[in-house]
C-alpha positions as CSV (number, residue, x, y, z in Angstrom):
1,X,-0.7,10.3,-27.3
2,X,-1.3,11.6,-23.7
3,X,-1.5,8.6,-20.7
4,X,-2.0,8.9,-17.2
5,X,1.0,7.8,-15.1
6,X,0.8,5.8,-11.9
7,X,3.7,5.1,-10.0
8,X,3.8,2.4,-7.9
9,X,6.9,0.7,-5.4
10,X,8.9,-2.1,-6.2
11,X,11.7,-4.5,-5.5
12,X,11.6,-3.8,-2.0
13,X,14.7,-5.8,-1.2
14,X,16.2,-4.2,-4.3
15,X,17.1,-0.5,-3.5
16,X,12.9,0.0,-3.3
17,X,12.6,1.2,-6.7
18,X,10.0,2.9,-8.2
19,X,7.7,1.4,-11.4
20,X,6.0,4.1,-13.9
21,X,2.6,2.6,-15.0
22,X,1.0,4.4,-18.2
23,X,-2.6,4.4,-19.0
24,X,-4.3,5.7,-21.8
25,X,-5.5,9.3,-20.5
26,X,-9.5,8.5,-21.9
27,X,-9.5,5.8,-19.4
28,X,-10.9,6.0,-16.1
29,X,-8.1,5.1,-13.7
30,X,-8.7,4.8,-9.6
31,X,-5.5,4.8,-7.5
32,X,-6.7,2.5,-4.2
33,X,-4.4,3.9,-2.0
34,X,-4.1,1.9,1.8
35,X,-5.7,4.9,4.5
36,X,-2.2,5.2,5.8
37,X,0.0,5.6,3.1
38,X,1.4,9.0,3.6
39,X,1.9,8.0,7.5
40,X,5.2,9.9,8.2
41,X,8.2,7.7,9.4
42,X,8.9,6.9,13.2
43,X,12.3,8.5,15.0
44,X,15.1,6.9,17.1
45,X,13.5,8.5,20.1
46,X,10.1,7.5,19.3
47,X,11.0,4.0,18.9
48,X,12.8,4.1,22.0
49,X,10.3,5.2,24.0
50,X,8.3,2.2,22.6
51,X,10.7,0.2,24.1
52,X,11.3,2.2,27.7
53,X,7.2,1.9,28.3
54,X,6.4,-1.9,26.6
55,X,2.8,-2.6,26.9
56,X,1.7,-5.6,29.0
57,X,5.1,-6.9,30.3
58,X,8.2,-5.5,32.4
59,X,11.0,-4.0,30.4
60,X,13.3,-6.1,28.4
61,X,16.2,-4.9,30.5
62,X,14.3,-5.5,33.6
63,X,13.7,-8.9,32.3
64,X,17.2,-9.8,31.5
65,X,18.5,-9.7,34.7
66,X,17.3,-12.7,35.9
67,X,18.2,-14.1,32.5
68,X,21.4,-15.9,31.1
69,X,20.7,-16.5,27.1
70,X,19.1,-14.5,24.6
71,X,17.3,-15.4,21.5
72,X,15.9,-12.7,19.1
73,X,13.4,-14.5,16.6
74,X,13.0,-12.6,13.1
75,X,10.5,-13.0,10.4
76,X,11.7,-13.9,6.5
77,X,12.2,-12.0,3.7
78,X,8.2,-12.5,2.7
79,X,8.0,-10.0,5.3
80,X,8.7,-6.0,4.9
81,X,9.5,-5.7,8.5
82,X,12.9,-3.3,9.1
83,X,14.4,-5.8,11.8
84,X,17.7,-3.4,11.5
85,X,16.3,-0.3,12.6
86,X,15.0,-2.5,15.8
87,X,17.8,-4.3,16.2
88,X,20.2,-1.5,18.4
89,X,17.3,-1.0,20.5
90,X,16.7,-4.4,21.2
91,X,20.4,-4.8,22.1
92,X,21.0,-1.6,24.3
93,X,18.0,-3.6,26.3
94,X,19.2,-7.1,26.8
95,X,22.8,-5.6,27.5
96,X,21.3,-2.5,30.5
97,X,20.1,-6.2,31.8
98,X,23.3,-7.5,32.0
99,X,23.6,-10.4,29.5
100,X,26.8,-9.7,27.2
101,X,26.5,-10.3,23.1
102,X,28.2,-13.5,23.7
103,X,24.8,-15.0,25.0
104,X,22.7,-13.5,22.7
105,X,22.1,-15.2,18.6
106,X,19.4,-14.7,16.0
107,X,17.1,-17.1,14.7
108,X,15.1,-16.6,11.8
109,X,11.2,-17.8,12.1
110,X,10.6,-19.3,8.7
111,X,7.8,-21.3,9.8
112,X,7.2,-23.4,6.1
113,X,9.2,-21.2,4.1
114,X,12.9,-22.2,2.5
115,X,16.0,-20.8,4.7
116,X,17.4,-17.6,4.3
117,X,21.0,-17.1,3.0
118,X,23.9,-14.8,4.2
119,X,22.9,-11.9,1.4
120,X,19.0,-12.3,3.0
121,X,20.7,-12.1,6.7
122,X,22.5,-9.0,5.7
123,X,19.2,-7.5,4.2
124,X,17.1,-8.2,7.1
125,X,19.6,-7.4,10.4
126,X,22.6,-5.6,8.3
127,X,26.4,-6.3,7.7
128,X,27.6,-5.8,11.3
129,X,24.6,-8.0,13.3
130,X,25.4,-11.1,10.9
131,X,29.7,-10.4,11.4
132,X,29.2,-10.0,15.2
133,X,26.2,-12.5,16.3
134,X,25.6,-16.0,15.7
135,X,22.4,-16.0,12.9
136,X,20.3,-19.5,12.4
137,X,17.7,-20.7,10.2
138,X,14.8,-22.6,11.3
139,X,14.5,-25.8,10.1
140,X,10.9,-27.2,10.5
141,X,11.9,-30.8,10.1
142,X,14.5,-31.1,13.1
143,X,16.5,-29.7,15.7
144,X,13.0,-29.6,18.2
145,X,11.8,-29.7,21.6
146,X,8.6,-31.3,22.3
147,X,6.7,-29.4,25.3
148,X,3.3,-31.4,25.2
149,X,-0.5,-30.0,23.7
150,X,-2.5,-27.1,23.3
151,X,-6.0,-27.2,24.2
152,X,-6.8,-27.6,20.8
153,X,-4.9,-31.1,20.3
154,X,-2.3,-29.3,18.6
155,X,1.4,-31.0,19.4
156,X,3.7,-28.2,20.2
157,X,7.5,-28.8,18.7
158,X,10.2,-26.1,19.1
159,X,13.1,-24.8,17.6
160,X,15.6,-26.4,20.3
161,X,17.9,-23.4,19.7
162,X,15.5,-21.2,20.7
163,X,13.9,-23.1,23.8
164,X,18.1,-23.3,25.2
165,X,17.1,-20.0,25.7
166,X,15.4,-18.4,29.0
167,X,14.8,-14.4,27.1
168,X,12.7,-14.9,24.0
169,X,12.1,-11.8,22.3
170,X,10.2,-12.1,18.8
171,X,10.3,-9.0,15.7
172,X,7.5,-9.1,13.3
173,X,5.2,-7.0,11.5
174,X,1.4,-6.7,12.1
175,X,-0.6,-6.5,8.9
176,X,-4.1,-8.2,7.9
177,X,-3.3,-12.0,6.8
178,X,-5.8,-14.2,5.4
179,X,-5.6,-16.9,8.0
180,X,-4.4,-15.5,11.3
181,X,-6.6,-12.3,11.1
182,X,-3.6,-10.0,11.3
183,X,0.1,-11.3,11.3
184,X,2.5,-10.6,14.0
185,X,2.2,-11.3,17.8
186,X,2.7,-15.0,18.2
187,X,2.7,-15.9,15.1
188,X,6.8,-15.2,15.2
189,X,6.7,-19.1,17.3
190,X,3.4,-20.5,15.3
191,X,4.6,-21.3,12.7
192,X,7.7,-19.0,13.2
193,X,9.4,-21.6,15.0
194,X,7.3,-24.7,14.8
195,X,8.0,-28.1,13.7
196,X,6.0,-29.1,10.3
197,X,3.9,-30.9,12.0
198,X,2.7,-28.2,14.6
199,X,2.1,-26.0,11.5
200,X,0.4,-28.5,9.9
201,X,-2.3,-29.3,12.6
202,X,-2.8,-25.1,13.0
203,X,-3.3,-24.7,9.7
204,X,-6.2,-27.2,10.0
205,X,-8.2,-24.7,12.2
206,X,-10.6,-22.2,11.5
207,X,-9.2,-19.3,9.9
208,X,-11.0,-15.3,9.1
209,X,-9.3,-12.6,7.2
210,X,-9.3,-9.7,9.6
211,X,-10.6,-11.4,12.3
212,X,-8.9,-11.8,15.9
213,X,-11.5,-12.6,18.7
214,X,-12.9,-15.5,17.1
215,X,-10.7,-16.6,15.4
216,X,-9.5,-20.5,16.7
217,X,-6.5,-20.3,14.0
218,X,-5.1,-17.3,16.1
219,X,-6.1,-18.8,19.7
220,X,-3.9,-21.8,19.1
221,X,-1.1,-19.7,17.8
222,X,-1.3,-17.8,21.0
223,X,-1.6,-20.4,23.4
224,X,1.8,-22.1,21.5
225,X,3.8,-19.1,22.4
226,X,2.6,-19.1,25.8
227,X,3.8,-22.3,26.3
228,X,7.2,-21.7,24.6
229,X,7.8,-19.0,26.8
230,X,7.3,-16.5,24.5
231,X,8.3,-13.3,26.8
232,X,8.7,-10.0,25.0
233,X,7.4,-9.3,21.2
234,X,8.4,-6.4,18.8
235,X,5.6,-5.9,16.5
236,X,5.7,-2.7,13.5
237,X,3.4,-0.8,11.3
238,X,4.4,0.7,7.8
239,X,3.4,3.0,5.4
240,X,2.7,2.1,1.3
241,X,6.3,2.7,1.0
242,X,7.5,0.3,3.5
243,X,8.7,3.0,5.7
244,X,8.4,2.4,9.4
245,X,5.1,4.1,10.7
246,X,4.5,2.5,14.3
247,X,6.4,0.5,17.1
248,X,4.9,-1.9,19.5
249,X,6.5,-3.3,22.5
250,X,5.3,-5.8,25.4
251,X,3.1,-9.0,25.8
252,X,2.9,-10.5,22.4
253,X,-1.6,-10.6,23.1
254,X,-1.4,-6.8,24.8
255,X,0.6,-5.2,22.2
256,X,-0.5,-7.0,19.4
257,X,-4.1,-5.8,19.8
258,X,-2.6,-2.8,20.7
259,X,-0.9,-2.5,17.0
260,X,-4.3,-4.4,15.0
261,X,-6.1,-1.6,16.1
262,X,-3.2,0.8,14.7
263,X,-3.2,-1.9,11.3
264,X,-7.0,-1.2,10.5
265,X,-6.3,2.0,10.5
266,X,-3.5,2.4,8.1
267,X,-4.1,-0.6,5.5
268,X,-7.7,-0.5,4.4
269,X,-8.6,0.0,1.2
270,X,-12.0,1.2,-0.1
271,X,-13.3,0.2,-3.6
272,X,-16.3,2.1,-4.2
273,X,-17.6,-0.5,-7.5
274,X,-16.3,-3.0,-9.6
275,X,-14.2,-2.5,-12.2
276,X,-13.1,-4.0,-15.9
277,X,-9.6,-4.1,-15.0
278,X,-7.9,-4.7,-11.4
279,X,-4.1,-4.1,-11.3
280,X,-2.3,-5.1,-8.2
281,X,1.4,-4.6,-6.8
282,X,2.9,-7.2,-5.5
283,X,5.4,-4.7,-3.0
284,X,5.7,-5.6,0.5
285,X,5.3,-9.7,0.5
286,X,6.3,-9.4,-3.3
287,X,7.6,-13.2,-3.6
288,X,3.8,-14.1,-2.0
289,X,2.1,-12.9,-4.9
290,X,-1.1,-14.5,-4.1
291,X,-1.6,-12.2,-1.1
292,X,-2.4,-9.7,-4.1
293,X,-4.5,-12.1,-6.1
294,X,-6.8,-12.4,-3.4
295,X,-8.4,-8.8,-3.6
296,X,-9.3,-9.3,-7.3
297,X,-12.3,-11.7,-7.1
298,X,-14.1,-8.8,-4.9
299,X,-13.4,-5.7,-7.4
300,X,-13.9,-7.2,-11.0
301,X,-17.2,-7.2,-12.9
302,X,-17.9,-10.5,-14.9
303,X,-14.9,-11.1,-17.5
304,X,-12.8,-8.1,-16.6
305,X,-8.9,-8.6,-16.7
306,X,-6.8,-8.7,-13.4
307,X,-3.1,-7.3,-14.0
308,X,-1.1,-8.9,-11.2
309,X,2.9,-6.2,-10.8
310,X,5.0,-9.4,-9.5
311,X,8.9,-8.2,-9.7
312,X,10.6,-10.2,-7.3
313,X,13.8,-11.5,-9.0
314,X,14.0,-14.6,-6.8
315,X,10.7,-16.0,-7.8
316,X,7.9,-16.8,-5.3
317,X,8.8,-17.7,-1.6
318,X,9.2,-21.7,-1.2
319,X,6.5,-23.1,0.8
320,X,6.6,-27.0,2.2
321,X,2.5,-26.3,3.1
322,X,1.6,-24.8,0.2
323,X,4.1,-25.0,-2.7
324,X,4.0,-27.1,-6.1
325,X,6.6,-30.0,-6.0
326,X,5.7,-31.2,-9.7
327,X,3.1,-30.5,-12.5
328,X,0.3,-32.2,-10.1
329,X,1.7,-32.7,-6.3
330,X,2.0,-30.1,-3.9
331,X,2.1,-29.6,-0.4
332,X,-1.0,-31.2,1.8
333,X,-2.1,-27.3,1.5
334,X,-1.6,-26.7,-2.1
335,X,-4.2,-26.0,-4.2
336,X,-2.1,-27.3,-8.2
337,X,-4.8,-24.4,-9.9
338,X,-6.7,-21.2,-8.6
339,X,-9.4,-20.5,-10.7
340,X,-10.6,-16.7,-10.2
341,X,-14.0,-16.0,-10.2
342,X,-15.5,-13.3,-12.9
343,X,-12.0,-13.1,-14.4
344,X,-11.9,-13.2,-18.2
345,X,-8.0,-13.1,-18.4
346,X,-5.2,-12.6,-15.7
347,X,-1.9,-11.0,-16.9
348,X,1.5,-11.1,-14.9
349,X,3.6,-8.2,-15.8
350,X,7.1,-8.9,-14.9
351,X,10.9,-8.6,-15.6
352,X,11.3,-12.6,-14.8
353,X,9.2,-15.1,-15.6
354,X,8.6,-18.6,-14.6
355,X,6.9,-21.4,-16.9
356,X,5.3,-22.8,-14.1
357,X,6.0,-21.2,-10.5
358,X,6.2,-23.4,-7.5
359,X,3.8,-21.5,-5.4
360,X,0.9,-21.8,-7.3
361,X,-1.2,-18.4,-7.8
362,X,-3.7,-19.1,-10.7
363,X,-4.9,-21.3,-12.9
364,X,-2.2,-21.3,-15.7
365,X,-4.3,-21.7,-18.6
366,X,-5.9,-18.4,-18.0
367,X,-2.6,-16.4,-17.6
368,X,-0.2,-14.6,-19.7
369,X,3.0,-13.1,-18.8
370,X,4.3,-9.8,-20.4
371,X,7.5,-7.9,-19.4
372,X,6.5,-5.0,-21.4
373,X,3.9,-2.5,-19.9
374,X,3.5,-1.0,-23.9
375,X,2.4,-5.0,-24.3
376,X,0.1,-5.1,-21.4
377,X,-1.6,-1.3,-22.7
378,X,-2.3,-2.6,-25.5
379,X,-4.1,-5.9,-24.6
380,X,-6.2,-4.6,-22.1
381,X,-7.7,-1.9,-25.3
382,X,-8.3,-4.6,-27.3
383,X,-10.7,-6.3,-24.7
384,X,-11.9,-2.9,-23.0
385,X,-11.8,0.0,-25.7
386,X,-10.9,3.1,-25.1
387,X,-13.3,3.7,-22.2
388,X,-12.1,1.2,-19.7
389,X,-12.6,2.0,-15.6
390,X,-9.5,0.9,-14.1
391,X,-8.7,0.1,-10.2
392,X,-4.7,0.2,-9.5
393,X,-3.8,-0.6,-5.8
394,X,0.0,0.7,-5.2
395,X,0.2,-2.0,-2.0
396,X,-1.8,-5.0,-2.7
397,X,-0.7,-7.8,-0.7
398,X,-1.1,-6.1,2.6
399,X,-3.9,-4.0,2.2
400,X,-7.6,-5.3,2.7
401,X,-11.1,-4.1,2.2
402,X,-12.2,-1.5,5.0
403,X,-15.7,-2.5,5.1
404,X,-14.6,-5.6,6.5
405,X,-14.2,-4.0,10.1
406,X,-17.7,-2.0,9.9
């Protein structure tokens, strides 16, 4: 029988494999590609020359000469960025400046998330950076440094490790996010490096999705850096693949509005209708599968079938806000069941499956996990013939409506 084949990423800390998706060829199937997904990759001379002209602030080189300890701040593993490929250039800086690689150590911005292991170290910087440099987790419970409010009442607790030091540069990707606007910029310290209870109290203000200006979420986060002496903030833009598309360098406001306008650019999405079936790919933030569920309620009609990709062989990202801690507790953030709107039936295709996740994504009631992609076919037929119009987004937990921004 002839299919259509769609091939979408995955296991992007896996060897960033690729899946083979087969539809039945009578069916009406719509690849939702991000604008920016065939954006060619950056070179070592274009990303230095990021670095030799940062936006905003003096060079990091010039900085570190009136310095004495360096802290690089990294984001997790929910996040795509390619700290390694920055990493050298970063280095070559703080060491023109004068301050040897015996005053310089990682720490990993986890904000609410569980800590990272050596394997997830070696992933995110590479072998030599974790033999060579001292390489911390955050830990949102201890280990911090109270420097007083922000204006919004919000009680700002650092990572001690961190405020020993007097050159703070952070790594991080820039990429819409359902509470911040777009990630990146300063959220590397809020909640990056916050105590739980700093995160806590932000997470209480007003939020936007793809929003900036207004946003007081955002403002709060940006006002915590400022007073943690946030100096110098390394932000990146990819293509569907993961690839490394853009490089911004300089005052964690300047060249974060700098790379947002970049981000609208390369991550919208634009679904033209609704559809009777919705698959997403879970890819870049793959263990934050409901970054992808989110799109769904938009693009379905009335009892159509969302297909939600998940591979991510660790299982959903811990989260202390957010997370399930039993059958009915969670975190002060955790919503136990996440009924979707117009959604006859949601199916999680996936190589490993879990009974009951501990980040909870949808109601489980309504949900049915299948490893086999023959399995899946063949469900979706029986509920939407042979005729069935069919949205597949390659990226979905990254990517956002583009009309959003008109």
């Amino acid at each position: 029988m002839a299919s259509t084949e769609v091939k979408v990423p995955t296991l992007l800390w896996y060897g960033k494999k690729e899946l083979s998706l087969s539809f039945p060829s009578e069916w009406k199937i719509n690849v939702l590609h991000m604008d920016g997904y065939k954006n060619r990759k950056v070179n070592m001379k274009e990303i230095g020359l990021a670095f030799s002209k940062p936006i905003g602030s003096k060079r990091i080189a010039v900085l570190a000469k009136t310095r004495r300890e360096a802290v690089i701040m990294f984001d997790d593993m929910t996040r795509p960025t390619p700290v390694s490929q920055l990493i050298p250039h970063i280095l070559k800086e703080i060491n023109e400046g004068g301050i040897s690689n015996d005053h310089i150590r990682f720490v990993s911005a986890l904000g609410a998330h569980d800590p990272m292991d050596r394997e997830d170290f070696v992933k995110k910087l590479g072998e030599d950076i974790v033999e060579e440099f001292p390489v911390f987790n955050h830990n949102p419970f201890g280990n911090l440094t109270d420097l007083g409010k922000t204006s919004l009442d919000t009680s700002v607790r650092i990572n001690s490790e961190v405020m020993s030091c007097d050159l703070k540069i952070g790594v991080g990707l820039v990429c819409p996010h359902t509470q911040a606007g777009f990630g990146g910029g300063a959220k590397v310290v809020l909640p990056g490096v916050s105590s739980i209870e700093t995160i806590t109290a932000n997470h209480k203000l007003a939020m936007k999705w793809g929003a900036i200006e207004d946003c007081l979420f955002r403002f709060d986060i940006e006002e915590t850096a400022r007073i943690a002496g946030l100096d110098v903030k390394v932000d990146t833009i990819l293509n569907e693949k993961a690839e490394l598309t853009g490089v911004y360098v300089g005052d964690f406001i300047a060249e974060h509005r700098a790379a947002v306008e970049h981000a609208k650019r390369v991550y919208a999405i634009h679904p033209r209708r609704k559809y009777d079936v919705v698959v997403t790919n879970a890819y870049m933030k793959h263990n934050e599968t409901l970054l992808a569920v989110r799109l769904i309620n938009n693009m379905i009609k009335p009892g159509g079938t969302a297909v939600i990709v998940e591979n991510e062989p660790k299982g959903p990202v811990w989260h202390y806000l957010e997370g399930k801690f039993g059958r009915d507790s969670g975190g002060p953030f955790c919503a136990l069941h996440r009924p979707m709107r117009d959604v006859g039936k949601v199916i999680i295709h996936s190589q490993y499956k879990m009974k009951d996740p501990w980040y909870p994504l949808y109601d489980p009631e309504n949900q049915t996990w299948m490893k086999n992609w023959g399995d899946v076919v063949e469900e979706l037929r029986s509920r939407h013939g042979d005729h069935a119009d069919v949205a597949v987004i390659p990226e979905a937990t990254i990517t956002i409506p583009g009309e959003l921004w008109k």
